[in-house]
VOBA-1610 file (N, C-alpha, C; in pm, whole numbers, padded with zeros to 5 digits, always signed):
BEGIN
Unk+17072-12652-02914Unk+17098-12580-03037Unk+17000-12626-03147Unk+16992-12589-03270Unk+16922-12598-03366Unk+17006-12580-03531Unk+17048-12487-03560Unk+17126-12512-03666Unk+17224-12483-03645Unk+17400-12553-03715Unk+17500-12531-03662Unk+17558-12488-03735Unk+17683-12400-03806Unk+17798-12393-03900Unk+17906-12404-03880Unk+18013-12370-03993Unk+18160-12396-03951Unk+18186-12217-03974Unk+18216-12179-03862Unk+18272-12014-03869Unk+18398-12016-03884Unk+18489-12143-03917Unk+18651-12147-03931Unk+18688-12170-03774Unk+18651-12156-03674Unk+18717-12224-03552Unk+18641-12307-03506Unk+18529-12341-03556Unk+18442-12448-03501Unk+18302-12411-03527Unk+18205-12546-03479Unk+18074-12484-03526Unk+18000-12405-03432Unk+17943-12310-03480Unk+17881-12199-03371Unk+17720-12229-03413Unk+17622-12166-03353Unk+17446-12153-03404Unk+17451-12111-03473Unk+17341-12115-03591Unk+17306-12030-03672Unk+17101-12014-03654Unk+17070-11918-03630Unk+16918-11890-03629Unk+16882-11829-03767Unk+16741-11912-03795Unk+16677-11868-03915Unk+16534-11866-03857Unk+16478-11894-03721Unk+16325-11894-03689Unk+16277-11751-03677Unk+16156-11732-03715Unk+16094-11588-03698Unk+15935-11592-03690Unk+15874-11482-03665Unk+15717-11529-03634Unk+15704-11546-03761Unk+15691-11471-03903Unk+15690-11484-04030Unk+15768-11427-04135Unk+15710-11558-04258Unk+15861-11519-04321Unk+15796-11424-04437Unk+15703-11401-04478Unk+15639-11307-04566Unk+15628-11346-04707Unk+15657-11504-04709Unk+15649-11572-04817Unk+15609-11659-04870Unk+15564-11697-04936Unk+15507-11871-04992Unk+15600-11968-05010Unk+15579-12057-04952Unk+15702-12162-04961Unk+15650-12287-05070Unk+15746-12364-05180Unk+15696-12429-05243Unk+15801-12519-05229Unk+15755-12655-05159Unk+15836-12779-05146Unk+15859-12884-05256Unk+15973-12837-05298Unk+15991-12990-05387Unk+16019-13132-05353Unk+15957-13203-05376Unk+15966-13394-05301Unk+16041-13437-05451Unk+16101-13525-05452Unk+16150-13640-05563Unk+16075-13690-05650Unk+15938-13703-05633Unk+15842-13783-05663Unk+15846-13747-05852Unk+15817-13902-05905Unk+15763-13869-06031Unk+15726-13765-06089Unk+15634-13692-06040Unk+15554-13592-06146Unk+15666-13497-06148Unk+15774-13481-06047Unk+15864-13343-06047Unk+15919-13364-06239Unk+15958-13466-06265Unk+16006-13501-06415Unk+15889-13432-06535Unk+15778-13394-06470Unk+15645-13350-06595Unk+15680-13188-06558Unk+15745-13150-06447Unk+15703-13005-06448Unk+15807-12907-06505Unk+15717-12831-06554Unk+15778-12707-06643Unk+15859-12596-06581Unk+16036-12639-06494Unk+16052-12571-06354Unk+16047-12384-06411Unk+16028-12370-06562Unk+16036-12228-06568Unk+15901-12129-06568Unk+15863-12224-06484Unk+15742-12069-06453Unk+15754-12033-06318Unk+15848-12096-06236Unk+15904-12021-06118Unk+15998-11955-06138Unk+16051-11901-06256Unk+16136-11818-06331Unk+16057-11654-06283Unk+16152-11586-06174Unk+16127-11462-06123Unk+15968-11413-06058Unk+15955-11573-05993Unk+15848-11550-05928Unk+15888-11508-05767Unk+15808-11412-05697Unk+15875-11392-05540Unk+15805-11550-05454Unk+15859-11657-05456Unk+15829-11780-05394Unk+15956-11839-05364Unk+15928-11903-05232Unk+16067-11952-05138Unk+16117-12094-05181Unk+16179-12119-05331Unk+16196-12258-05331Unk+16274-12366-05252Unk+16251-12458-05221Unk+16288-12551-05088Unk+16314-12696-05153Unk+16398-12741-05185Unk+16418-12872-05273Unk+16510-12961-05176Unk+16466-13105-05168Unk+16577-13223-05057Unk+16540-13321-05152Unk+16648-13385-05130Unk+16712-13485-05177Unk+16757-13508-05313Unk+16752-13595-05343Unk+16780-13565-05520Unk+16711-13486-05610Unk+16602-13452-05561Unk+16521-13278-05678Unk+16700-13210-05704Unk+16747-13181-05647Unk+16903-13122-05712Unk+16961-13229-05765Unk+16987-13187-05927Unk+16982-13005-05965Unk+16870-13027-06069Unk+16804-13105-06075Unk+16668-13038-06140Unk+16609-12953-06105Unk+16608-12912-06001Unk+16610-12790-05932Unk+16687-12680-05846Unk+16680-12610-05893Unk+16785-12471-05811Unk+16729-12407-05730Unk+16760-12488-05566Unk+16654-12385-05498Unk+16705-12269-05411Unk+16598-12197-05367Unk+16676-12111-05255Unk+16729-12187-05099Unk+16676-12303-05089Unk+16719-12364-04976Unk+16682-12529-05037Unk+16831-12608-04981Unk+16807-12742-05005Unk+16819-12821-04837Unk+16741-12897-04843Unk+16772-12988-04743Unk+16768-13142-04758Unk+16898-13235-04673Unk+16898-13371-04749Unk+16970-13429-04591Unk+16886-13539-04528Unk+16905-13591-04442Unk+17013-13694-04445Unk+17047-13709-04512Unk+17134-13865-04594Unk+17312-13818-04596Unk+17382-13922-04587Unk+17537-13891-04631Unk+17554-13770-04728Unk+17649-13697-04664Unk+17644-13583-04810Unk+17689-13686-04966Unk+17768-13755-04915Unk+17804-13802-05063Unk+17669-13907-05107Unk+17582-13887-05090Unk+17458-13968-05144Unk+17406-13907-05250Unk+17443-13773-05250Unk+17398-13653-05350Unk+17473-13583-05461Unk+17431-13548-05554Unk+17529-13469-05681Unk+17619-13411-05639Unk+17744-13417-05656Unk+17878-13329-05627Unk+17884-13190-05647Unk+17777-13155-05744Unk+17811-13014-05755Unk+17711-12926-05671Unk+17622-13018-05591Unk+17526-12947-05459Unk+17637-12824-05419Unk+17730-12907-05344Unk+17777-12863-05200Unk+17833-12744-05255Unk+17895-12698-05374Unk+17926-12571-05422Unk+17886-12485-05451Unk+17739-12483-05435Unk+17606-12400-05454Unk+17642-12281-05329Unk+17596-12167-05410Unk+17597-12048-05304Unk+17474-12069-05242Unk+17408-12167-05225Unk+17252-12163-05126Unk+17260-12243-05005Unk+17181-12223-04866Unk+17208-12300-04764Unk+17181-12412-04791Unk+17228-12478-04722Unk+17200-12619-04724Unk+17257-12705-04587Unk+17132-12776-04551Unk+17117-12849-04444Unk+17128-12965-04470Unk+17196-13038-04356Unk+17218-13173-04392Unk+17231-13232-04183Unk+17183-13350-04130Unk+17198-13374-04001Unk+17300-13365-03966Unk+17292-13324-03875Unk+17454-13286-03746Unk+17501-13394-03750Unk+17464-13523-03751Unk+17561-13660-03716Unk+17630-13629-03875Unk+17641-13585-03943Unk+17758-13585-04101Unk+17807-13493-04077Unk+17863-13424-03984Unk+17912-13263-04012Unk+18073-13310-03988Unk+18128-13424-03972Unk+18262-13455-04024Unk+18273-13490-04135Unk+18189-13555-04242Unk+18207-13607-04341Unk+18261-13512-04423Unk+18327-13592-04524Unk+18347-13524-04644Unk+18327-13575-04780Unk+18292-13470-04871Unk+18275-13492-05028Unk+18441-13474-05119Unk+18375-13588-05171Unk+18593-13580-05240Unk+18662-13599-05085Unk+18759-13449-05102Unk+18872-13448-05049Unk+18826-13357-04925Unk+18724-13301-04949Unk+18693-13197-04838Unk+18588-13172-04751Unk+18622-13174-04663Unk+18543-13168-04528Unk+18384-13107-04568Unk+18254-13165-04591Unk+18144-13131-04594Unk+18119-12942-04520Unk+18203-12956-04395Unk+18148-12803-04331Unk+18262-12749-04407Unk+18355-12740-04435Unk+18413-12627-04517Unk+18326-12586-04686Unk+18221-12633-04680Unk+18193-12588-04838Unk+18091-12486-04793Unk+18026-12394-04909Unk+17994-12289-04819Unk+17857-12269-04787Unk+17775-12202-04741Unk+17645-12207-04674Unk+17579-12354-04622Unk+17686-12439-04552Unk+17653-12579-04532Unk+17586-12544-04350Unk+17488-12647-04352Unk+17459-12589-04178Unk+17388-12739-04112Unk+17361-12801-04022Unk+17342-12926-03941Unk+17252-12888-03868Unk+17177-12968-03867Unk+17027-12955-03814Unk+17025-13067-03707Unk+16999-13018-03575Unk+17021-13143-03471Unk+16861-13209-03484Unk+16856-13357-03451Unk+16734-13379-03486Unk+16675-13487-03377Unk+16585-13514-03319Unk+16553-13669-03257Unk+16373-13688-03260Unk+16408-13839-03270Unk+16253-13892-03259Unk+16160-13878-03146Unk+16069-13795-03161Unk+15981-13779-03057Unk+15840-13854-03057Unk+15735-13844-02970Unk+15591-13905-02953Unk+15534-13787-03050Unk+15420-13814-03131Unk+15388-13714-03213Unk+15411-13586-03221Unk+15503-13643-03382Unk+15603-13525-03400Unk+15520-13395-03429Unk+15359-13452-03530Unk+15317-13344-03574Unk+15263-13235-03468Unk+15212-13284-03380Unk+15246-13183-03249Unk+15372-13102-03212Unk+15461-13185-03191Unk+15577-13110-03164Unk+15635-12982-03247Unk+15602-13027-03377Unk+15682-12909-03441Unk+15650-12752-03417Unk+15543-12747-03357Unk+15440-12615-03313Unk+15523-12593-03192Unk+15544-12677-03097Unk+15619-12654-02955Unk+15788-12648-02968Unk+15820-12648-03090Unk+15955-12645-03115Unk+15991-12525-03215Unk+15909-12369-03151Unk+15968-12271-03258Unk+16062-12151-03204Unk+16144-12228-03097Unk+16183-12108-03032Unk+16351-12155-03143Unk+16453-12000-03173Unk+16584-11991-03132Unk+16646-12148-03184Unk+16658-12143-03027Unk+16735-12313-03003Unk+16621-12405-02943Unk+16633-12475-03049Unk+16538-12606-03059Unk+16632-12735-03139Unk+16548-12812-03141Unk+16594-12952-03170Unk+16481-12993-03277Unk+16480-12997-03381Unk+16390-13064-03490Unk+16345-13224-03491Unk+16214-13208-03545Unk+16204-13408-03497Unk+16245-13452-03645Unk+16242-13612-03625Unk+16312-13653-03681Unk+16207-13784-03707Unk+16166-13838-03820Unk+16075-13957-03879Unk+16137-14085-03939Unk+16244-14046-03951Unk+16325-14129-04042Unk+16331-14048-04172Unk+16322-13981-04214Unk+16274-13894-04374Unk+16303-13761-04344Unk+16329-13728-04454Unk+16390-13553-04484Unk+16251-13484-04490Unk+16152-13552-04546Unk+16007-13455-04561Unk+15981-13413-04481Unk+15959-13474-04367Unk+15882-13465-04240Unk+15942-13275-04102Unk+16116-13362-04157Unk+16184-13229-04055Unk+16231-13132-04150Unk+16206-13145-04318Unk+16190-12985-04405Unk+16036-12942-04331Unk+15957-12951-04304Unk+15811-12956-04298Unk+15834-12856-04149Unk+15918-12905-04064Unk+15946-12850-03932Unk+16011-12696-03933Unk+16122-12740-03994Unk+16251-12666-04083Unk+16155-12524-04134Unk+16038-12548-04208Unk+15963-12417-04277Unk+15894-12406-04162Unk+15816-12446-04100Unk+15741-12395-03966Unk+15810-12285-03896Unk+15936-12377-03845Unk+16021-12258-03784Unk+16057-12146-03845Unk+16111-12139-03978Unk+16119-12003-04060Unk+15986-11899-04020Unk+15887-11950-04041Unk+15786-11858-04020Unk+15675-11913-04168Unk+15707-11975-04239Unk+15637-12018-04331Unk+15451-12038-04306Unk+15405-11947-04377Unk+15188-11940-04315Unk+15120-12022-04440Unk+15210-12072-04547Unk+15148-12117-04641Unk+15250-12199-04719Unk+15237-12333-04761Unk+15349-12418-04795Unk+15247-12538-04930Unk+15370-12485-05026Unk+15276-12581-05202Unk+15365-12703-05162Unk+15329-12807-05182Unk+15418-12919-05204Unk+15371-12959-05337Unk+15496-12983-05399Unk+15541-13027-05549Unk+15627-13168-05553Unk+15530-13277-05628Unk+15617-13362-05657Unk+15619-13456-05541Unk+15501-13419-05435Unk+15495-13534-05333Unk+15378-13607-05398Unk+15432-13748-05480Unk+15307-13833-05523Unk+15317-13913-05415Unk+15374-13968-05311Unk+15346-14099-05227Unk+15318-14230-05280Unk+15362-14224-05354Unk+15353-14423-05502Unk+15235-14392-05541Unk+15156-14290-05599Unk+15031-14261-05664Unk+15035-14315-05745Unk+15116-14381-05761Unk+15205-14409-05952Unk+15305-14540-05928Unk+15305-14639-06039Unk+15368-14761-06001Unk+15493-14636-06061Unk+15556-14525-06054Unk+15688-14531-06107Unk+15759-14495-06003Unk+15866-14445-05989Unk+16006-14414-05894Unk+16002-14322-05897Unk+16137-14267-05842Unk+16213-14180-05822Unk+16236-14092-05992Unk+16210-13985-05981Unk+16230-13942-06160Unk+16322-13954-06214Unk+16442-13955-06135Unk+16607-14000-06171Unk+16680-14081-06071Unk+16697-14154-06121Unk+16794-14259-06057Unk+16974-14310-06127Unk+16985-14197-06171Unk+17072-14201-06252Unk+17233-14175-06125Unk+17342-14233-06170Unk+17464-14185-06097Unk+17490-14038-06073Unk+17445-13962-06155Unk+17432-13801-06162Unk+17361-13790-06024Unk+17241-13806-05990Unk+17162-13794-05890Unk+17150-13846-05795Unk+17184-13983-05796Unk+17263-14050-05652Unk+17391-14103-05654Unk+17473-14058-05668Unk+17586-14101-05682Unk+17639-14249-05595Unk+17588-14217-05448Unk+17639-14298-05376Unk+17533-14427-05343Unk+17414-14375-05350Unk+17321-14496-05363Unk+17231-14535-05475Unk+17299-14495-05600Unk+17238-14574-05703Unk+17279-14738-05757Unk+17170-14735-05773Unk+17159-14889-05782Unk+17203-14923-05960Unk+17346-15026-05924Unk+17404-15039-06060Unk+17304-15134-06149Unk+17258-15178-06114Unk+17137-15270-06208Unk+17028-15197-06315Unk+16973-15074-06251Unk+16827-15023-06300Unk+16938-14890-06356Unk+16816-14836-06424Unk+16891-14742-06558Unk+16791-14584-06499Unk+16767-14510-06590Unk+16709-14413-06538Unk+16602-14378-06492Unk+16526-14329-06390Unk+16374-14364-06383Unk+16393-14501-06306Unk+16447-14558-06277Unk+16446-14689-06231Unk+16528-14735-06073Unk+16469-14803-06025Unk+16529-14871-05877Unk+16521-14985-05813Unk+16596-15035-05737Unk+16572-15191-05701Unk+16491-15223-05646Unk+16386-15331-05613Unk+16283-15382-05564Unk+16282-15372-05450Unk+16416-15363-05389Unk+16440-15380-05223Unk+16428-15246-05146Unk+16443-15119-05282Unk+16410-14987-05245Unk+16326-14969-05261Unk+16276-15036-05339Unk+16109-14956-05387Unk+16037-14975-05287Unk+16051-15111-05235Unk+15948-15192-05099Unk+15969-15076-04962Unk+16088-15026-04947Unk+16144-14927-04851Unk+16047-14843-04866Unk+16056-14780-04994Unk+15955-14623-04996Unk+15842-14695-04963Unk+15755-14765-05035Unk+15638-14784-05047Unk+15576-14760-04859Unk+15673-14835-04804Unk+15622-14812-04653Unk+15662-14681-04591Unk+15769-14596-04672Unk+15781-14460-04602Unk+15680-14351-04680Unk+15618-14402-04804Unk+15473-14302-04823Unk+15409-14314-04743Unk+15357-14407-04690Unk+15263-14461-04597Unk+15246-14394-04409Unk+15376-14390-04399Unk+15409-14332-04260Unk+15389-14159-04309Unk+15485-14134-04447Unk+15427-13993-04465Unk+15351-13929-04429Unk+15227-13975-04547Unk+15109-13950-04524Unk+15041-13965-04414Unk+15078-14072-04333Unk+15016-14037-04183Unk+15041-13943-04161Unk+15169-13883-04123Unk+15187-13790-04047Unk+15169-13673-04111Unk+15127-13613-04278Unk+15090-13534-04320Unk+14975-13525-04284Unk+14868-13588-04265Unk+14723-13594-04189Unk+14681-13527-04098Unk+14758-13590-03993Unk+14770-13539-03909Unk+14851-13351-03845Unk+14962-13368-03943Unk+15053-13234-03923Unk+14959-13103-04018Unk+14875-13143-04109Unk+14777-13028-04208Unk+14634-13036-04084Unk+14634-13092-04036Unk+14502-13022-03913Unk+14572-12970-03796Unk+14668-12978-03740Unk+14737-12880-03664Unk+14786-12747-03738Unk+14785-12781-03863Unk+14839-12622-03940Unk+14690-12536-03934Unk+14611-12647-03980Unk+14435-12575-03979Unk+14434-12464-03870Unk+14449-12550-03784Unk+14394-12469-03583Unk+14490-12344-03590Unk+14590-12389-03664Unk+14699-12257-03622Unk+14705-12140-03724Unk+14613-12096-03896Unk+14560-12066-03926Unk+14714-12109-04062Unk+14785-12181-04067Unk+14861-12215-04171Unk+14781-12333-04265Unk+14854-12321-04407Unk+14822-12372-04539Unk+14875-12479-04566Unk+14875-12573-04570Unk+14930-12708-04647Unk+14849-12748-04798Unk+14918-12673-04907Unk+14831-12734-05048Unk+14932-12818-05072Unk+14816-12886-05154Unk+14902-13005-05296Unk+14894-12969-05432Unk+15028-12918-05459Unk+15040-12869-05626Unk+15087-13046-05699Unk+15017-13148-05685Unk+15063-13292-05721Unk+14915-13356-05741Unk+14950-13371-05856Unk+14739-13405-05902Unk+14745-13535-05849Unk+14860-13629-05892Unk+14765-13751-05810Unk+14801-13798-05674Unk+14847-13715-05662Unk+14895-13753-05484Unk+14793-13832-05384Unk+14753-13859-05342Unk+14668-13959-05224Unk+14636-13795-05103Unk+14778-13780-05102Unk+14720-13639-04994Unk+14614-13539-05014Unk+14590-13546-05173Unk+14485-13469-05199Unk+14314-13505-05139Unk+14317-13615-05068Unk+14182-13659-04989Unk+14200-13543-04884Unk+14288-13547-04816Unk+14296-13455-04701Unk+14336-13261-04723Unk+14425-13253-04847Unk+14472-13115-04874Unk+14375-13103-04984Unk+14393-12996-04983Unk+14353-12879-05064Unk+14455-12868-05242Unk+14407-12925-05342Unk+14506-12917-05412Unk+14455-12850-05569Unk+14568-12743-05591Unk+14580-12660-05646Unk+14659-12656-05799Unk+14613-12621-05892Unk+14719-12676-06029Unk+14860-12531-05967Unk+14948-12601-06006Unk+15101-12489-05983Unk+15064-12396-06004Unk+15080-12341-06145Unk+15054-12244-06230Unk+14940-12141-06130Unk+14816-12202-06113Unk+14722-12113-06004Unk+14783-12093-05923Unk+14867-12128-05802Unk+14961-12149-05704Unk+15031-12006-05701Unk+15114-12023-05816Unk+15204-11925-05848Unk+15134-11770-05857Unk+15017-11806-05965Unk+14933-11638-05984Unk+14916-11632-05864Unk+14800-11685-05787Unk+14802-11654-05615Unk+14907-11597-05559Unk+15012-11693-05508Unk+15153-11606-05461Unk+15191-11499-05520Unk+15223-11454-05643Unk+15279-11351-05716Unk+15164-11232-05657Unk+14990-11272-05684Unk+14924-11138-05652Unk+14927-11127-05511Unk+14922-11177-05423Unk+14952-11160-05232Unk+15100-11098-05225Unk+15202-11114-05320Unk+15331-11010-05274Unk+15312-10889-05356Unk+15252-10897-05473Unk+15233-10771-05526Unk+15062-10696-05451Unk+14985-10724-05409Unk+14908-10679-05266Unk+15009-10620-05154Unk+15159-10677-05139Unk+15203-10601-05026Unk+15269-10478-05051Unk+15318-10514-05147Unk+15376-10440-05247Unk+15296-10242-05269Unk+15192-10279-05289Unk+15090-10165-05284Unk+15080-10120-05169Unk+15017-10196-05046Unk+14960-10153-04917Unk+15097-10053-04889Unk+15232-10147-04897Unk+15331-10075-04833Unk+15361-09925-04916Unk+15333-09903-05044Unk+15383-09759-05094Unk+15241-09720-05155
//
């Protein structure tokens, strides 16, 4: 299987893979700079917003995904009319009082560690598949849009420690369950910070590597994140250009079709 729900007697599949999805996908990461950006110029733009982990609710996207305990995240996620993915090993948990799969558009993504994943995700676009798994939510959102059909993907807000700062919020609002009572907003413990610092690192490997398999296959990996490190390898683009681009390629289809 590949994605699961609660249909009220149990969890059944749910399919979202297709050859394409006819859209621009723009990934929000946590990273610092997401706190500089101006989220209203994606205000009635036709672009597929995609936000995990704590980016909610600084962002409202059309799809969230968050690998972590549901209760690691803002309480008022799970009441969102938007899908939202979270790993199959939590699909008993619950937020408050209530069962994580009873809230609504909630869905479980089965996942495991494979030998290079960035390979795999190309050999994993059928139906029912199994998503890989890095340790990190980036890596199997990255899979997650492949399979949709996604031919072109902005990432926003992936700095990779470009920047001695954190997480843009670290506030109880935004992690409820793993904020750290010591550090204040903008702020995190040394013992986390040391954590990320080595999961940019594996990132970016595997972003390296996973944007020259997109090359061969004629898909887009930009960086809308000026100081990101990934920008040695991507292609990086100010938002704002991003956006005019996307907006004129749907209004181009827009024409051809009438």
């Amino acid at each position: 299987m590949s994605l699961l729900y609660e249909c009220g007697a149990g969890l059944v599949p749910a399919y979202f893979a297709r050859a394409s999805f006819g859209m621009d996908a723009y990934l929000f990461s946590s990273g610092p700079s997401l706190s500089k950006l101006d989220f209203s110029m994606f205000d009635g733009k036709p672009v597929y917003k995609v936000g995990i982990n704590t980016t909610y609710p600084k962002i409202k996207p059309d799809l969230w995904v968050g690998m972590d305990y549901p209760k690691c995240f803002n309480s008022e996620l799970w009441s969102e009319p938007i899908p939202k993915i979270l790993r199959n090993s939590y699909n008993r948990h619950s937020v408050g009082n209530t069962p994580v799969r009873d809230f609504p558009m909630v869905y479980f993504a089965e996942a495991e560690e494979v030998a290079q994943p960035w390979r795999e995700v190309f050999m994993r676009r059928s139906h029912q598949t199994k998503f890989i798994w890095t340790n990190n939510t980036f890596t199997t959102t990255l899979h997650i849009l492949i399979w949709m059909g996604f031919k072109r993907i902005h990432l926003i807000g992936s700095d990779f420690g470009s920047t001695e700062e954190d997480y843009f919020d670290d506030s109880i609002n935004a992690r409820p369950f793993n904020h750290d009572e010591t550090s204040g907003k903008g702020a995190i413990c040394q013992k986390q910070r040391e954590l990320n610092r080595r999961l940019y690192l594996q990132q970016l490997k595997f972003l390296r590597n996973f944007s020259g398999e997109c090359e061969e296959r004629g898909i887009e990996i930009i960086s809308c994140s000026y100081h990101s490190p990934a920008n040695v390898f991507l292609t990086y683009v100010d938002p704002l250009i991003a956006l005019e681009l996307s907006q004129s390629r749907q209004d181009q289809k827009v024409k051809v079709n009438f």
